[in-house]
N, C-alpha and C positions, 0 to 999 in steps of 0.2 A: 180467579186470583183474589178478587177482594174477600169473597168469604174465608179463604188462607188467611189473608192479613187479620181479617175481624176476629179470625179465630185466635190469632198470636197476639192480638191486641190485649183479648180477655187473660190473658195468660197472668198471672203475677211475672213480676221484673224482678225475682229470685238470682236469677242471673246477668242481671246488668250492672253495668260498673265493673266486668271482671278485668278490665284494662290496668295494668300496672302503671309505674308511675314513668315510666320511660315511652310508655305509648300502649294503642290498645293492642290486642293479640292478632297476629293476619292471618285470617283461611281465605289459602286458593280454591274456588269453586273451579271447577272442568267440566262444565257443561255444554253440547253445540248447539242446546231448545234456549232463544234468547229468554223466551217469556220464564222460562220454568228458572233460568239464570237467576232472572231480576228477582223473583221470588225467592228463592233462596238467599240469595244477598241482602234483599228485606229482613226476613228472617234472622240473619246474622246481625247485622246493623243496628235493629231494635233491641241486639243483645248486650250493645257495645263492641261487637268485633271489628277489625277493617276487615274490609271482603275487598279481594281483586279477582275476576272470573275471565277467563281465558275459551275457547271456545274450543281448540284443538289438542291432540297430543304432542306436536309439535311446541304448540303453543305455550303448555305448559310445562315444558322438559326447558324448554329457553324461560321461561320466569323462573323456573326454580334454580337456573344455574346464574341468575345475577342477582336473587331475592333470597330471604330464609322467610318460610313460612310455617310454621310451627304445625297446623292443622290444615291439609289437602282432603278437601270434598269433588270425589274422582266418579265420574260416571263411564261404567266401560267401555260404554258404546259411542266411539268418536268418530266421525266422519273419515280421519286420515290412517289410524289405527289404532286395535284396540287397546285401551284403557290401561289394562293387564302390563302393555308396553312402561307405561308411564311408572306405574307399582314398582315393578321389576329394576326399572333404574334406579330410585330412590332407596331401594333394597340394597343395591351393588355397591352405589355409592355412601352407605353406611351415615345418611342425614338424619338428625334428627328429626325428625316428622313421624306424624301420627294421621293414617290414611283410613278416609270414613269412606268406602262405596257407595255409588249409590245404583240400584239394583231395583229390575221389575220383579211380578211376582213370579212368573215362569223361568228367574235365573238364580233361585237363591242358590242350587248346586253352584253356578258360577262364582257366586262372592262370599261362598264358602271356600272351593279353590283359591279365591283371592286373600281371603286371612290364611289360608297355608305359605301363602306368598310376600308376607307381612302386611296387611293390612288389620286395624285394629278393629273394625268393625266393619254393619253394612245396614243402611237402612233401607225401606222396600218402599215403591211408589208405590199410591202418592204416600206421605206421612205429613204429619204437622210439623207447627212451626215447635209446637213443647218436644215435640219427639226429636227433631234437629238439635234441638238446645241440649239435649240431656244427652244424646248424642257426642255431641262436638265438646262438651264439659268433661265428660267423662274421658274423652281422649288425653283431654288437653293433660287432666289431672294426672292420667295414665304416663303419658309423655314425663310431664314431671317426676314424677316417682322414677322413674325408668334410668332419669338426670340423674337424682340421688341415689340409684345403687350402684350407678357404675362411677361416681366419684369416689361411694364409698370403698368400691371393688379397686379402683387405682388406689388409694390411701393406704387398703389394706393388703393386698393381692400385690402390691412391688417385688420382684424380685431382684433388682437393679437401681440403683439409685446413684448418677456419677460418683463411678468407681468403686462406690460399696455394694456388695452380693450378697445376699441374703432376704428371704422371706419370713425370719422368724417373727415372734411379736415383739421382742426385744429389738428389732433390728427397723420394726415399721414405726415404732413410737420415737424412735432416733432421727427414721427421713422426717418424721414430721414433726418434732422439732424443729429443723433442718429450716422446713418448710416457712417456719413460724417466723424464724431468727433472720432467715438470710433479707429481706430486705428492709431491717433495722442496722443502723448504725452503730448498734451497741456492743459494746466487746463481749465476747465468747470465749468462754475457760473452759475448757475440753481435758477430760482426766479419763483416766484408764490402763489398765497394764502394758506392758511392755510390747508391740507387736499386735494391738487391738484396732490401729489404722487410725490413730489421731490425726495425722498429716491429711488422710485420703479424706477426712470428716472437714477437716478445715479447707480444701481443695471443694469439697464439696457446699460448703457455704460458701465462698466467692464465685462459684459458677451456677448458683441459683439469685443469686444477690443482683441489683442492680450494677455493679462494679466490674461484671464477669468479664465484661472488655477490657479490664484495665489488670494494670500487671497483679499474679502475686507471686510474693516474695518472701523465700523459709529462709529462717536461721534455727540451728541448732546451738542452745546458749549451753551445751553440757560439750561439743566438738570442736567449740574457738578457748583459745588461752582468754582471760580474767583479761590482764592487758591491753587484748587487739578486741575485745569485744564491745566497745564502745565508739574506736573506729570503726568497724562493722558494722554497728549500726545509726552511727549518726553522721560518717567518713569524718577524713582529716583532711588541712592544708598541706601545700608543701611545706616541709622542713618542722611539721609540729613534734618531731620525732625522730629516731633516728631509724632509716630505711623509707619514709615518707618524703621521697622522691620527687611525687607529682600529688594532686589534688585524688583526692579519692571520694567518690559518692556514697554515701553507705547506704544500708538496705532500706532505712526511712523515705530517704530521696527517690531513691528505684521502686517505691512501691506506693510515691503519691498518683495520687487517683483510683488506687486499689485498694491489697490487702496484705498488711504485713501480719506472718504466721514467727510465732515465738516458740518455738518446741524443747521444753524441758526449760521451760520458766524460772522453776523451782532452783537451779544451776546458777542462775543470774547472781554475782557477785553485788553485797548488800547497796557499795557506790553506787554499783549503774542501778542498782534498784530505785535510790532516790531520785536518778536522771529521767529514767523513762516516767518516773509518778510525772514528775516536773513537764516532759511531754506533752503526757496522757492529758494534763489540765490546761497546758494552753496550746497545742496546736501547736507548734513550734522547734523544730532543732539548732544547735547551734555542733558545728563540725570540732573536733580536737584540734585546738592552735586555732582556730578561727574567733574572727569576734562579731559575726553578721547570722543575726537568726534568720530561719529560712520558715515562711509558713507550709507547711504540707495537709493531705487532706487524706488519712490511710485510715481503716478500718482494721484492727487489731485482732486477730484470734492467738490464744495462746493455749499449752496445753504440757501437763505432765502426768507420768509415771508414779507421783508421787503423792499423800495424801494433805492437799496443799493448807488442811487449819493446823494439821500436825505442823508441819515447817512453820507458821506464824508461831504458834506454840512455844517449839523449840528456839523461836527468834533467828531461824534463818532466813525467813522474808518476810518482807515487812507487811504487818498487820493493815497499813490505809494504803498498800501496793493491792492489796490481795481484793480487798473489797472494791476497788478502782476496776480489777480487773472480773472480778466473779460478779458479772453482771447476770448472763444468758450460762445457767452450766450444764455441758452435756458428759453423761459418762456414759463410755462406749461400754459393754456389757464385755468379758472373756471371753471367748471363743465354746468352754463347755456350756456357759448359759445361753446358746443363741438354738439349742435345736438341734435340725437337720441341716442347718446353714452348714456344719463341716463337711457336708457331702456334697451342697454346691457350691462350694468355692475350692472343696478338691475336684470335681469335676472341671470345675471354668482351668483350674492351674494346669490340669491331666491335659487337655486339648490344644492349650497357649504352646508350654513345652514341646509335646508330640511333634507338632507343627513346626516349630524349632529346630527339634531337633532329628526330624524327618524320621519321626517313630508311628509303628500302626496301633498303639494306646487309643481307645473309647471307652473305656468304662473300669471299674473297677468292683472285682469278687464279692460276693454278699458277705463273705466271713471278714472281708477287710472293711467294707463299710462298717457293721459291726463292731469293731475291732477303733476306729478314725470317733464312733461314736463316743467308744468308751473311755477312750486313751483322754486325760483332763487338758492335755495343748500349754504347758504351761508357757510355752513362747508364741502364743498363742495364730495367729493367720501369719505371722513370719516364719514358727517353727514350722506349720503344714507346708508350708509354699517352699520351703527349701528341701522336706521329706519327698512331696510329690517332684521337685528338681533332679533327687537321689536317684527314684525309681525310674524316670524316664533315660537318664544318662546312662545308667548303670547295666538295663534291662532291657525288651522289646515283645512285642507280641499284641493281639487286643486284649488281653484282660489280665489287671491287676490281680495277683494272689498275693495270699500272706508271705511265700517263699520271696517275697521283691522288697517287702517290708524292712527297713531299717533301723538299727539302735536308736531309742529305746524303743520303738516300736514289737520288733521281733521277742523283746525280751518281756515286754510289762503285759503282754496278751499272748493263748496258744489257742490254736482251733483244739474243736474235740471234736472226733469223727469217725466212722466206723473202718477209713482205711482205705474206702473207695475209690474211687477217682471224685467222684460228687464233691463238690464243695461244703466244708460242713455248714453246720445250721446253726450255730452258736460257737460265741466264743465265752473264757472266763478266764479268773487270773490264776496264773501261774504256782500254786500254792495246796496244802493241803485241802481236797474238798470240802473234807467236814468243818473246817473253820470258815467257810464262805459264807457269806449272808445276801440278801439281795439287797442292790445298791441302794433303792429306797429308802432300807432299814438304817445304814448305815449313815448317811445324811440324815437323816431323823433324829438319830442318837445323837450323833453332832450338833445338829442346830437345836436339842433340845438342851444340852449338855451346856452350851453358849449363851440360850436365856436364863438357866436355872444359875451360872455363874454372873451374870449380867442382870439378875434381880428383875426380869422380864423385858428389860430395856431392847429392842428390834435394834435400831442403828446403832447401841455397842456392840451389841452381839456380830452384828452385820460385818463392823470395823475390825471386830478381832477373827474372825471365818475369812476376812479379805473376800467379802462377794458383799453384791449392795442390798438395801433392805428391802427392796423391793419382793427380792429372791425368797427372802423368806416367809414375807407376807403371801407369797402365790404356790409357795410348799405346804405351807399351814395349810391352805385354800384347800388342795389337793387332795392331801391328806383327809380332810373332813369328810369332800365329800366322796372318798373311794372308801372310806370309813376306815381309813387305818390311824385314828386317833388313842 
């Protein structure tokens, strides 16, 4: 044993101090030889590790289920049983750990079967104390890296994110946004077309947010009369009005402690516009016919349909409303720019309804996928969600064809096919074929069309196409490099 230590001693301290600032790293040793323990744990200790050594398999199945030990140094051969046992658990149970064998020379077969079994490595008795070190560093490093791709894989890899569906890239830089915002305080101004799930995006910043206990509360300001919209949202006394009966709380009150959602902002008559700024700055309501301000403590998301510097522009909302509110802005992407997303959120609707509506629907025809790809969704996840409502009410069977398809769908796409039963293999538009172009081309001509009018400007160009600038910057992209410049 001493000539081990004399030898770890000589060693440069290359790897000491690797302890973070929260504490050092802990490798469980599984050793049953006390002596060969203690030296090992030497070994680690002089590297800065904590070392805790356990003598059984028992023994170590019960530390690691009230411990996290980042690095387990596992010897197969345990007095109660083997080793292998302990692997195998740690494997099931999907922990992060990083398992170094430790192995004689007549079993490397063995702790080769054991990295088939996840173990990250396997060192051969005897070895040094450098070869441990270099060893258990390497794990560790391994383990971390291991961390970061599969954060990176949930970041990137979502296809779910409360209540929005989709795994496009347009749809992952939205969750994490999402991500960024939800446990600030700051208001969120949420824009995008008609039926792009502004609601479900501001649903979904209050259920990531610290607040997600607490109520939230939508007004639609384009669905209340001018009038009642300020009862609405700040309520009345009795008698401030006529039909104001009794005391009314409006959605301010009902949504302290959470989040009040303002959908279709831009609606908001320019009066309440100055009331809600006056709000927004001090915390505070005052009810219609009341004369007692009320503190409240709400978290505002708002969001429209409409291009909200234009309405400042135009002087229908107010310019120091507008920057009060467009603190955090997210704009949800259309439905044509998300991808393959239209095929899983007709899927997710195809199964919801079936299920509903006690139909044997699973899937849908490759020429209608095709066909759901190409069609541009102008009412975009509301007009699918009501198409895919069509065909399951309408129709039955497992598989969606084109014949189930509904106006405009039947009409703005045909298959082309030899007549067979087979399903065809493409679709195209309805029209002479010699005037067809591929879609590519045709969006190229446009957005090239849009900066040569636009004197190269991207975000006019973007504004007058109605698609954001992003879009064109990643067509450009494309374009290069598939070289169709």
């Amino acid at each position: 044993m001493s000539n081990a230590l004399t030898a770890f001693d000589d060693i440069e301290g290359g790897d000491r101090g690797r302890g973070d600032k929260a504490g050092k790293v802990s490798v469980l040793v599984v050793e049953d030889t006390q002596s060969l323990a203690l030296v090992y744990g030497e070994y680690l200790r002089k590297r800065n590790y904590a070392v805790v050594t356990v003598g059984t398999a028992a023994g170590a199945l019960q530390e690691l289920e009230r411990t996290s030990h980042p690095i387990v140094l596992l010897d197969l051969n345990l007095p109660d049983m083997n080793g292998m046992t302990v692997l195998k658990w740690i494997s099931e149970q999907g922990l992060p750990i990083a398992v170094v064998v430790i192995t004689a020379h007549g079993s490397v077969n063995v702790a080769v079967e054991a990295m088939r079994c996840g173990a990250y490595d396997f060192v051969i008795k005897p070895f040094t104390a450098e070869r441990l070190a270099v060893t258990v560093r390497n794990a560790l490093e391994r383990l971390h890296l291991t961390q970061i791709v599969d954060r990176f894989k949930d970041d990137l890899g979502r296809h779910r994110y409360h209540g929005h569906i989709g795994s496009s890239l347009a749809m992952q830089a939205i969750y994490r946004i999402i991500d960024s915002a939800a446990s600030s305080r700051a208001t969120v101004f949420v824009t995008g077309e008609s039926g792009t799930g502004k609601e479900v995006c501001a649903e979904a910043i209050h259920r990531q947010s610290p607040r997600r206990n607490g109520p939230f509360v939508a007004i639609n300001c384009a669905a209340i009369p001018k009038d009642l919209m300020e009862s609405e949202i700040f309520g009345h006394v009795k008698g401030a009005f006529t039909g104001a009966v009794v005391d009314h709380e409006g959605a301010a009150s009902n949504a302290n402690g959470g989040t009040l959602f303002l959908d279709e902002i831009c609606e908001m008559d320019l009066g309440l516009q100055t009331k809600l700024l006056r709000f927004l700055q001090s915390g505070t309501i005052q009810k219609v016919g009341g004369t007692r301000t009320e503190k409240v403590d709400i978290r505002i998301i708002c969001a429209t349909n409409r291009d909200p510097l234009k309405e400042v522009e135009e002087s229908r909302f107010r310019e120091d409303l507008y920057y009060r509110l467009h603190v955090i802005p997210i704009h949800l992407p259309p439905l044509r720019e998300r991808d393959d997303d239209v095929i899983e959120i007709a899927s997710h609707f195809l199964t919801e309804y079936a299920a509903e509506e006690r139909k044997g629907f699973v899937r849908f025809d490759g020429a209608v996928e095709q066909i759901f790809r190409a069609y541009p969704w102008p009412g975009n996840i509301r007009q699918l969600q009501n198409v895919i409502r069509n065909i399951v009410v309408l129709h039955d069977g497992e598989l969606v064809t084109t014949a189930m398809l509904p106006a405009p769908l039947n009409q703005a796409v045909a298959p082309i096919g030899s007549g067979g039963s087979a399903a065809p293999s493409r679709v195209t538009l309805v029209a002479d074929r010699q005037q067809i172009r591929p879609l590519w081309q045709v969006e190229k001509d446009a957005i090239e069309a849009a900066l040569a009018a636009c004197d190269g400007n991207i975000p006019r160009a973007a504004s007058l196409l109605e698609i954001s600038p992003s879009t064109i910057y990643r067509k450009k992209l494309a374009w290069e490099v598939e070289g169709r410049v």
